[in-house]
C-alpha positions in Angstrom: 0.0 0.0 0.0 1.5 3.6 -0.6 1.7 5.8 2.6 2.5 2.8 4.6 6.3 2.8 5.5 7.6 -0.3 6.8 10.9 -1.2 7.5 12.2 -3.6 5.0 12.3 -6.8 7.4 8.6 -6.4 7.7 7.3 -5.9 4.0 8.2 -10.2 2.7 6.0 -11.2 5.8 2.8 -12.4 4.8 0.1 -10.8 7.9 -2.6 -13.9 8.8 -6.2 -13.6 7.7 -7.1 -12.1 10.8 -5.0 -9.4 10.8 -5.5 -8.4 6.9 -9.5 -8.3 8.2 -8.6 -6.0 11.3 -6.5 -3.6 9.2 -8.7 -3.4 6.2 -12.1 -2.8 8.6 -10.0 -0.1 10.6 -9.2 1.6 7.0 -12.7 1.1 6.0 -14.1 3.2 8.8 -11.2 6.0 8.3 -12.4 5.6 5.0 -16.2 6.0 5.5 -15.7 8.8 8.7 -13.6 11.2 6.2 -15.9 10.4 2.4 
């Protein structure tokens, strides 16, 4: 994703399903609150 900076360690880890679903609901309501 742009505007994410990670450190380069972090960006060949593949995040579980749970986590991907966390993140993408918390962008989703950022998303929604400022649309």
């Amino acid at each position: 994703m742009t505007g994410h900076s990670q450190p380069i360690e972090t960006l060949n880890t593949k995040p579980t399903r749970e986590e991907f679903n966390e993140d993408f609901l918390y962008i989703k309501e950022l998303y929604e609150k400022f649309h």
